[in-house]
ROVEX-269217 format. One line per 10 residues: their letters; for each residue x, y, z of C-alpha. Coordinates in steps of 0.1 Angstrom, whole numbers, plus 5000, padded with zeros to 4 digits. Each point is the difference from the previous one (the first is absolute). Layout:
A> X,Y,Z ~ ...
END
This chain:
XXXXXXXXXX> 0470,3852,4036 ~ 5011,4988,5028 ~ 4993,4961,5015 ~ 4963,4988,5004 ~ 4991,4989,5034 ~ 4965,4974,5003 ~ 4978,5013,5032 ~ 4970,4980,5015 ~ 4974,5019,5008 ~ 4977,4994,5028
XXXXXXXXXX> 4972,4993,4979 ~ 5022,4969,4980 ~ 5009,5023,4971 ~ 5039,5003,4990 ~ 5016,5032,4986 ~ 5029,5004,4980 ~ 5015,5035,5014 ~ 5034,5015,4996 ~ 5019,4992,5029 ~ 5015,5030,5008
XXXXXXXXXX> 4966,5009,5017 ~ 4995,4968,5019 ~ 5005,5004,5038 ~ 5007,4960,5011 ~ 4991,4993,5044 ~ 5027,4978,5000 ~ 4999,4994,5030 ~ 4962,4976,4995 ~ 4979,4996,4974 ~ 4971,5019,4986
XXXXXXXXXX> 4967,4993,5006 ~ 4965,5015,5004 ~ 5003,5017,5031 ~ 4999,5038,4994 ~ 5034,5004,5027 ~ 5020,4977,4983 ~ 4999,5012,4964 ~ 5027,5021,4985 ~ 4992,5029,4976 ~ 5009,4991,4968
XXXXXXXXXX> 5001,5033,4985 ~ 5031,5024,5015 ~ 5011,5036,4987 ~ 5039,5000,5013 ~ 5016,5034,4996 ~ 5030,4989,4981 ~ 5035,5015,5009 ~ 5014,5024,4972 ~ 5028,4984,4981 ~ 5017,5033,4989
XXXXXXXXXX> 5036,5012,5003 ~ 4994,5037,5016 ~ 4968,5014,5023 ~ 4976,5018,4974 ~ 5008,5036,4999 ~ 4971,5011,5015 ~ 5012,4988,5036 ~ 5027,5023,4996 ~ 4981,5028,4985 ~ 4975,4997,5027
XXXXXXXXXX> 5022,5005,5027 ~ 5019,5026,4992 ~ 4968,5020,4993 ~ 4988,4992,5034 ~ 5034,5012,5014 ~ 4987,5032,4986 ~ 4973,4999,5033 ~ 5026,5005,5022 ~ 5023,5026,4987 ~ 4974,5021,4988
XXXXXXXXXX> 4989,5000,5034 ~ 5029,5006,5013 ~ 5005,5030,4974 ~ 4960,5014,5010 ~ 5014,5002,5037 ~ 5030,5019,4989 ~ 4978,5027,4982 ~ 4980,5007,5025 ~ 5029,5004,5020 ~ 5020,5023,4984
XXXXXXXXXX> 4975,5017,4977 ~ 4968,4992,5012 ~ 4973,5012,4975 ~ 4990,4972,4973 ~ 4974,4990,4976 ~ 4993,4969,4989 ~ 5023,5002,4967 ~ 5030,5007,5022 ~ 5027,4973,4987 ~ 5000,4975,5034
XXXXXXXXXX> 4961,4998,4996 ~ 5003,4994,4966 ~ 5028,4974,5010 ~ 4977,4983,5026 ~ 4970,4998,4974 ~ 5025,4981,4974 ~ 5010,4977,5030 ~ 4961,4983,4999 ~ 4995,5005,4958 ~ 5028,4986,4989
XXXXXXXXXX> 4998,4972,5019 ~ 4959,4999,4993 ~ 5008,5008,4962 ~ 5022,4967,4998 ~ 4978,4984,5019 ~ 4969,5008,4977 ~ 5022,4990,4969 ~ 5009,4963,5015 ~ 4964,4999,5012 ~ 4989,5007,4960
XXXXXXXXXX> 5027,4977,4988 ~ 4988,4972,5023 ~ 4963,5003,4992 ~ 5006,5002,4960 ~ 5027,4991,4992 ~ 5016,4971,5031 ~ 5017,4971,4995 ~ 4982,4968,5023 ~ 5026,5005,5025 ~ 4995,5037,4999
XXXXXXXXXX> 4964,4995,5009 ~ 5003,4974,5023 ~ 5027,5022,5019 ~ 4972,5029,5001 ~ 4968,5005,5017 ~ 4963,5015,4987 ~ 4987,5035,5004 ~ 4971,5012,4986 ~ 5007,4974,4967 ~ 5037,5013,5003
XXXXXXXXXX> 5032,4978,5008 ~ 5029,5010,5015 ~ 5022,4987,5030 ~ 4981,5013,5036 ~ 5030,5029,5003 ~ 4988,5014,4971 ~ 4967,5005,5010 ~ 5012,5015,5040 ~ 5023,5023,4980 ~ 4973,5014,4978
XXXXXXXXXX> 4975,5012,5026 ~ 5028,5014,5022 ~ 5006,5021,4974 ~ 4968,5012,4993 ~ 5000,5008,5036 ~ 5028,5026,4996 ~ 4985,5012,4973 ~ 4971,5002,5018 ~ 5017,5023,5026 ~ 5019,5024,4981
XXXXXXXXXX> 4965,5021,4990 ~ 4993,4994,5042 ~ 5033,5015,5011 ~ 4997,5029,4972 ~ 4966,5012,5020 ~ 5016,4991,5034 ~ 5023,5025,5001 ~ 4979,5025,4981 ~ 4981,4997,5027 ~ 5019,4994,5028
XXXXXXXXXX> 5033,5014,4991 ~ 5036,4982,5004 ~ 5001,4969,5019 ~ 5019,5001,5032 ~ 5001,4961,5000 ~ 5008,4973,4977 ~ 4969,4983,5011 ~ 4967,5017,4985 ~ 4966,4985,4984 ~ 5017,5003,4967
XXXXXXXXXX> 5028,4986,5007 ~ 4986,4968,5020 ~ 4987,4995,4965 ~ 5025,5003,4980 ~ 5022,4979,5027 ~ 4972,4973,4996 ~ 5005,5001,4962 ~ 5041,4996,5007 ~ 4997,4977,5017 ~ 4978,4981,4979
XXXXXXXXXX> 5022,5005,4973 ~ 5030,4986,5017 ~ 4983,4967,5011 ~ 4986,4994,4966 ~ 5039,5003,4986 ~ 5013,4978,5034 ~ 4971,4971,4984 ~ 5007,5006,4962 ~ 5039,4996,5010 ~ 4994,4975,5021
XXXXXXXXXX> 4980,4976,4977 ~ 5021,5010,4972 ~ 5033,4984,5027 ~ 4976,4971,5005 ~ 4994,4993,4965 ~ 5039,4998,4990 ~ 5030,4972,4998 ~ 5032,4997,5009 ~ 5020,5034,4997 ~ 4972,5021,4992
XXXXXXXXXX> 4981,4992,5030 ~ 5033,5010,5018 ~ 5000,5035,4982 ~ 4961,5001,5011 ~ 5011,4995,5033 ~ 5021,5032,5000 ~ 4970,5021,4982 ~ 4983,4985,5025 ~ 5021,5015,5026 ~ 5002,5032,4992
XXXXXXXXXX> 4963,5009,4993 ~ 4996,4988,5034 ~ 5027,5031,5007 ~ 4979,5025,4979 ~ 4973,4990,5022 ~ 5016,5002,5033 ~ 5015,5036,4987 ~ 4963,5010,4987 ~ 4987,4990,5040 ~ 5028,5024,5012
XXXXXXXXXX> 4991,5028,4983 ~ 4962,5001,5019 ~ 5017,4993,5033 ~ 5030,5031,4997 ~ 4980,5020,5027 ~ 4999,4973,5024 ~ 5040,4987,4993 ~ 5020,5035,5006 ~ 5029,4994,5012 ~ 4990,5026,5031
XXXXXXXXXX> 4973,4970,5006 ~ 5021,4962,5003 ~ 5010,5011,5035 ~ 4958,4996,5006 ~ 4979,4970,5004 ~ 4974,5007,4971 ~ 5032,4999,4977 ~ 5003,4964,5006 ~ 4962,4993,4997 ~ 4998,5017,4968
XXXXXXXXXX> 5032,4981,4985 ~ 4985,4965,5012 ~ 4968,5004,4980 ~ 5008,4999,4965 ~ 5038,4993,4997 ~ 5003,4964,5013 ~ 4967,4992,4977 ~ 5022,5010,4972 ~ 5036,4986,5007 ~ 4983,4964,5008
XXXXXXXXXX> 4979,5001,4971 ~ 5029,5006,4980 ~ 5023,4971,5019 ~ 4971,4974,5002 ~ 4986,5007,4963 ~ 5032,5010,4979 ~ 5025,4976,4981 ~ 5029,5020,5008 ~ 5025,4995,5023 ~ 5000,5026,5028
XXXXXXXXXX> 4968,5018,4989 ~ 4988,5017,5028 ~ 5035,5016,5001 ~ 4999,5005,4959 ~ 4967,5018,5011 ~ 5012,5020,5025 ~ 5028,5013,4982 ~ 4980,5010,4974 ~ 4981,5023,5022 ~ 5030,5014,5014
XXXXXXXXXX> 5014,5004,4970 ~ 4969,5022,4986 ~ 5002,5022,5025 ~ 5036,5009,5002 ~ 5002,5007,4961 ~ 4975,5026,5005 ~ 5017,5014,5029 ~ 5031,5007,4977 ~ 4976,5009,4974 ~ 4977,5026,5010
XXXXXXXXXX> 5021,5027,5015 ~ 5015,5002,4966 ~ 4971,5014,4983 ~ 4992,5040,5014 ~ 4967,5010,5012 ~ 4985,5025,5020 ~ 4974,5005,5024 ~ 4969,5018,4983 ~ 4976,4998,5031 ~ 5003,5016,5031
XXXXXXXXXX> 5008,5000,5028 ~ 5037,4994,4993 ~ 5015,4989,5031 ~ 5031,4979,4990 ~ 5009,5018,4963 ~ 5012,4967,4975 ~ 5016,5008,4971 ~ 5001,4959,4986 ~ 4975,4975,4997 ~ 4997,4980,5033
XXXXXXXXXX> 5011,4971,5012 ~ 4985,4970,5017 ~ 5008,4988,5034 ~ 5027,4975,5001 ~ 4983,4962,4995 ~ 4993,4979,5028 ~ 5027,4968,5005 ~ 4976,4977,4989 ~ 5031,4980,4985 ~ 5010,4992,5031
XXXXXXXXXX> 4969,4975,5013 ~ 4989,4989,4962 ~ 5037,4985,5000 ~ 4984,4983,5034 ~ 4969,4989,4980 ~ 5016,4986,4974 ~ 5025,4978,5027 ~ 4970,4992,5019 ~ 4981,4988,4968 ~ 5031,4979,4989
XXXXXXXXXX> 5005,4980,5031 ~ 4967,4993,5016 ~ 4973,5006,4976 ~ 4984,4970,4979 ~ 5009,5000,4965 ~ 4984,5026,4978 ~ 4998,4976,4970 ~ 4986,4970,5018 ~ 4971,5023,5010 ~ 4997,5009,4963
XXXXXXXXXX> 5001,4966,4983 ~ 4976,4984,5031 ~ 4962,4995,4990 ~ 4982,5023,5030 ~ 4980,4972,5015 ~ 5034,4983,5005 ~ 5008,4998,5040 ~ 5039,5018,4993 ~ 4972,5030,4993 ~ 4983,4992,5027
XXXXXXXXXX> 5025,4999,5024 ~ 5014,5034,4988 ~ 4982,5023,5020 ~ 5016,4995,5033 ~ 5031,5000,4988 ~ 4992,5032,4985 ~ 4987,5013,5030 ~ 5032,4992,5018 ~ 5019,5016,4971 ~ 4982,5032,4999
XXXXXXXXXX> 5008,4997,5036 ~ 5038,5000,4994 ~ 4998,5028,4976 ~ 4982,5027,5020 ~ 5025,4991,5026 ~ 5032,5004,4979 ~ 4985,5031,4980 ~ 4992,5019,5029 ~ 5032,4992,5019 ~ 5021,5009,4971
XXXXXXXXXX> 4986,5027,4989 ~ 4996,5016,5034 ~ 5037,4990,5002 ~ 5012,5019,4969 ~ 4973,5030,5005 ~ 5008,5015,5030 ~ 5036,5006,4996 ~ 4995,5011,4969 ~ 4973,5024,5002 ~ 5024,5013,5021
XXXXXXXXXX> 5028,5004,4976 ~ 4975,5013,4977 ~ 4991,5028,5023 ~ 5035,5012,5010 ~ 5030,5022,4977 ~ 5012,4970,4981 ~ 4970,4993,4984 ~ 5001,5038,4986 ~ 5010,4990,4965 ~ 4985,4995,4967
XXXXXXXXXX> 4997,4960,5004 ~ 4983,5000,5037 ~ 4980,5034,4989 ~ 5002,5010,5039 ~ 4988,5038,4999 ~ 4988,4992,4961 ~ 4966,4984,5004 ~ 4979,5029,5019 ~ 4978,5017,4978 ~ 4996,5037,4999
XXXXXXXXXX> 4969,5000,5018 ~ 5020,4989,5032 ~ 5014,5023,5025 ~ 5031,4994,5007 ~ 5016,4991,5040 ~ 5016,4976,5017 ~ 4970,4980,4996 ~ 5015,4984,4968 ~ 5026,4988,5018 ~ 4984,4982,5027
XXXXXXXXXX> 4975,4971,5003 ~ 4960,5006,5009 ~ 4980,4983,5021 ~ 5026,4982,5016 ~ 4980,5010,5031 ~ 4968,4995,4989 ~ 5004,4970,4987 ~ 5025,4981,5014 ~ 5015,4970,4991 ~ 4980,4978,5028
XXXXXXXXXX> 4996,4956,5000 ~ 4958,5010,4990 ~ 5012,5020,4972 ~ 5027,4972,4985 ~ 4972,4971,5006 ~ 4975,5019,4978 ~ 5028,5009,4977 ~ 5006,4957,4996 ~ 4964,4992,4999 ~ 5003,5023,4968
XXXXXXXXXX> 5027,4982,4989 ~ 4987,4967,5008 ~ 4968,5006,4979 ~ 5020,5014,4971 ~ 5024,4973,4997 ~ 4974,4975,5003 ~ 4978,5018,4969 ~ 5034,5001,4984 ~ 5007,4964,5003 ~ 4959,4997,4988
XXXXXXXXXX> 5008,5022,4971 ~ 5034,4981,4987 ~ 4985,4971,5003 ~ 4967,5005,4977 ~ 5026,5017,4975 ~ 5022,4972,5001 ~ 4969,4979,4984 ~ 4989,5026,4982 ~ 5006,4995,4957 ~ 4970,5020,4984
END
């Protein structure tokens, strides 16, 4: 037991407590008045003394990078083959991507509850007389969203036939659910980073990192019909790619351990994407719905990734050299006037980083949309003529950016583009900064 510290009481009584869970005003004495006494009783969430991350952060993201690809793989089949049910493999792949994670989850949660060590249940919160971390929970209701929306889609299309969109009823749904998913894995990683010491919380750092990527990659998939490569010669290109991308990549900057993160992040996405670009074509498949307009004879493709490497290595410079320490913001009490003081400066930050992501990545996107578009991009890497599905006519239309007349680059179009920006990075910088603080 630890050492015994005497406290007077307002009413003249002294108590012997343990002093771990005194709180001493140091700065003036105690006395009567209700403002100036300090609680006596505190429930610290301790750091985890342990030599590796628990296995579960890793098992949870790599099921959540399952999202993603299967995804990306349920795109690809209705592309070249078109017909499905819901027990085609990607849907099946997508499904796993919420239960496993929700599966762990519910094991932890189970764990905690009946079996947790003090510093396991102090590290958790309650639900319905359950304990578990607050990922847990987020992950566990995304997932019964999906599920929710697999019996939704199976009527859908009985109904309605084949989608000629990503976006349907269904699938806003099941998108919610993803989406849920992913944030409850970004908070259980993130409080499992904030939890560690030393090394590990360096490692957690990375993990960190790349389920941020997963994420960014699973936000990709929903927006392929607005990124073609025919379309980042268009101003609607750049307001959909400042919405949800610089959220992300400063999230992953202000929030993560690890050096370069938002570049880590990035990466990872890009990385996702190009493996199933080499990946798909090698698998045949058919088209088994007509009408047959562009005959495949191989899974296909995705569209090349968007550069995002190219402003998250921006971020992350921008983060390094002008914004406040992270880990002063995550050791600081919140009434302390540091806090206080930080939302300006965050203002002006987010300010900086709508700037430098729309300017770089209108920088890199232009000219390469362009490559992407001509003869040297005809090749199983760049997957030029290899993305169209069979449903698509073919003409020079491939080969030639739309509603470049339209919708013209113009200085209304940009501004709107950086207000998107602006507000994302600013929620970003919101985000990283609650997950910074953030240990149950």
């Amino acid at each position: 037991m630890g050492t015994l510290a005497r406290v007077q009481c307002a009413n003249g009584a002294s108590l012997n407590i343990p002093g771990e869970f005194v709180t001493v005003a140091a700065s003036k004495p105690m006395n009567s008045t209700r403002g100036d006494i300090a609680p006596l009783f505190r429930t610290p969430v301790p750091s985890a003394n342990t030599e590796n991350l628990p296995r579960s952060v890793y098992a949870a993201v790599a099921g959540f990078a399952f999202l993603p690809i299967g995804l990306l793989w349920d795109i690809s089949h209705h592309s070249t083959i078109g017909r499905d049910t819901f027990w085609t493999p990607a849907h099946i792949l997508i499904q796993l991507g919420g239960i496993v994670p929700a599966l762990l989850f519910a094991a932890i949660a189970l764990k905690t509850t009946f079996r947790g060590t003090g510093q396991a249940r102090d590290a958790s919160v309650s639900f319905w007389g359950l304990r578990a971390p607050l990922g847990v929970w987020v992950t566990i209701w995304g997932a019964l969203a999906m599920m929710t929306s697999a019996p939704f889609d199976d009527w859908w299309h009985n109904r309605y036939g084949l989608d000629v969109k990503i976006v349907s009823p269904p699938h806003a749904v099941l998108g919610l659910g993803m989406f849920a998913v992913g944030m409850g894995v970004l908070l259980f990683v993130f409080s499992s980073q904030n939890r560690a010491r030393g090394g590990t919380r360096t490692r957690g750092g990375l993990i960190c990192a790349l389920a941020a990527g997963v994420l960014i990659a699973l936000w990709a998939d929903f927006t392929t019909e607005f990124t073609w490569p025919n379309l980042q010669h268009a101003s609607w290109f750049y307001r959909v790619v400042c919405t949800p991308f610089p959220l992300l990549l400063v999230l992953a900057a202000r929030a993560s351990g690890a050096r370069a993160a938002a570049t880590i992040a990035a990466a990872t996405y890009m990385l996702l994407y190009i493996v199933m670009i080499l990946v798909l074509p090698l698998f045949p498949a058919h088209p088994k719905l007509a009408p047959i307009y562009h005959p495949v004879d191989h899974m296909v493709p995705p569209a090349f990734p968007l550069l995002l490497i190219a402003p998250a290595a921006a971020i992350d410079a921008i983060e390094r050299l002008f914004a406040r320490s992270s880990r002063t913001i995550q050791n600081a009490p919140s009434e302390t006037p540091v806090v206080r003081r930080e939302w300006w400066r965050d203002w002006l930050l987010a300010g900086a980083f709508a700037v430098v992501f729309l300017g770089v990545i209108f920088a890199v996107q232009w000219p390469f949309s362009a490559f992407l578009l001509s003869d040297a991009a005809d090749n199983r890497f760049f997957a030029r003529s290899g993305h169209w599905p069979y449903f698509a006519q073919p003409g020079d239309w491939m080969n030639r950016f739309w509603d470049f007349d339209n919708d013209p680059i113009t200085f209304k179009g940009m501004a709107l583009a950086f207000l998107r920006a602006l507000i994302s990075a600013r929620i970003g910088l919101w985000l990283g900064n609650y997950l910074l603080r953030l240990k149950r």
